[in-house]
C-alpha positions in Angstrom: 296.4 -7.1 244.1 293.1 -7.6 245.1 291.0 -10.7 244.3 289.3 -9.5 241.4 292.7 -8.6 239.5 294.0 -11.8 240.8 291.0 -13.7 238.9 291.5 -11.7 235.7 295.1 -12.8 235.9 294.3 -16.4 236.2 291.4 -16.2 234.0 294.1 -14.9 230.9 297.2 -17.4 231.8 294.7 -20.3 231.6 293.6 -19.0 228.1 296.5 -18.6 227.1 297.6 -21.6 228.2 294.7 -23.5 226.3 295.2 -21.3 223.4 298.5 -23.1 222.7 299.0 -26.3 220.7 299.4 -29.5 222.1 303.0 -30.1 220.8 304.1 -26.5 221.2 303.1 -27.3 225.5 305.0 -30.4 225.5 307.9 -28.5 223.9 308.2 -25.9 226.9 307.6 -28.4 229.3 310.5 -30.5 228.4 312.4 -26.9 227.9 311.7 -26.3 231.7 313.0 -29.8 232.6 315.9 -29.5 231.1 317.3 -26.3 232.3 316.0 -26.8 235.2 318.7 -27.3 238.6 319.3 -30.1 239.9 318.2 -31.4 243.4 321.1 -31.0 245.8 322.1 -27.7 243.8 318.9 -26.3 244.3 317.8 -27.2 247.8 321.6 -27.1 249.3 324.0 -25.3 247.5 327.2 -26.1 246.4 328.8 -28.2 248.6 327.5 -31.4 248.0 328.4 -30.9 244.9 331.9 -30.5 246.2 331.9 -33.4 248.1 330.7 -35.2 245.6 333.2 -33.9 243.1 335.8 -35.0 245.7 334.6 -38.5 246.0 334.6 -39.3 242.6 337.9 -38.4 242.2 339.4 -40.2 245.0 337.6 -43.5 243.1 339.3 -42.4 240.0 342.5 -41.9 241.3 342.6 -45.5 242.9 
């Protein structure tokens, strides 16, 4: 992609982005936060989610 189809692409999202309602943007942004992963998922994987898991229920089971 060279820089003058890169521009065009921006040019259009940004539109497009504009283009939208106020409440419709704020309705897609809180969309994307919801479904989005969480922290430890997404920047170590599943293990401290298994450690975690395990921690809790060793508190639950005293």
């Amino acid at each position: 992609m060279n820089s003058n189809e890169y521009v065009k692409f921006m040019t259009k999202t940004i539109v497009q982005y504009i283009d939208q309602p106020r409440e419709e943007r704020k309705q897609q942004r809180l969309m994307k936060k919801q479904t989005k992963e969480p922290f430890l998922y997404k920047w170590f994987g599943l293990i401290p989610y298994a450690i975690l898991f395990m921690l809790k229920r060793n508190k639950e089971k005293k």
